[in-house]
N, C-alpha and C positions, 0 to 999 in steps of 0.2 A: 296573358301569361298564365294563364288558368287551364289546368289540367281536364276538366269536366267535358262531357261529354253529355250533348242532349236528347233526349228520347230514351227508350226502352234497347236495352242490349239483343240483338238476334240470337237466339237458341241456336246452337252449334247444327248442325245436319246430322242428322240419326240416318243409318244403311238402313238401305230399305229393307222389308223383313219377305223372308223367303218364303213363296207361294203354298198351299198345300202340296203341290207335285213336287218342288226341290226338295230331294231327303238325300243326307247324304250319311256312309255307313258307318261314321262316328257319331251322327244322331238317332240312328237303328238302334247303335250298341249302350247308347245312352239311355233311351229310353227302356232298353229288355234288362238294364242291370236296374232300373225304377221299379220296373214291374216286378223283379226275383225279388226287389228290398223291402215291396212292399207284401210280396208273398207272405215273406218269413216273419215279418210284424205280424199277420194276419194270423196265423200260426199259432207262434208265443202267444199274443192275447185270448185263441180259442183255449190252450192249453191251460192258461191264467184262469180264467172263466170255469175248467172243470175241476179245476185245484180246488175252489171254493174258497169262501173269504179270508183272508190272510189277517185284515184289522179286525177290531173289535174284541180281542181276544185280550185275558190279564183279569186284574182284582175289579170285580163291580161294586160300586158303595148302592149303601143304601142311602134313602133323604135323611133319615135316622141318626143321631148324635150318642 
């Protein structure tokens, strides 16, 4: 009357993964809108970079009381 099951459960079957030569044009489109995302990161951070540093800036103390 026991529900239990013995042994190790079988991993479901995973789809096989598509060769280098299967590309198809929603994975082109996927990939070139990666690349423009990661352009314009690249971009802003060179842009951030010649702004020069943003922190550090405000009241310095001294060790002095």
């Amino acid at each position: 009357m026991s529900s239990r099951q013995g042994g190790k459960l079988k991993p479901l079957k995973q789809p096989k993964k598509k060769g280098p030569g299967d590309v198809d044009e929603t994975d082109l489109e996927h990939k070139k809108k990666e690349q423009e995302a990661q352009k314009k990161l690249k971009e802003l951070k060179d842009k951030a970079q010649k702004g020069g540093p943003l922190i550090g800036g405000g009241i310095k103390k001294s060790g002095k009381k």
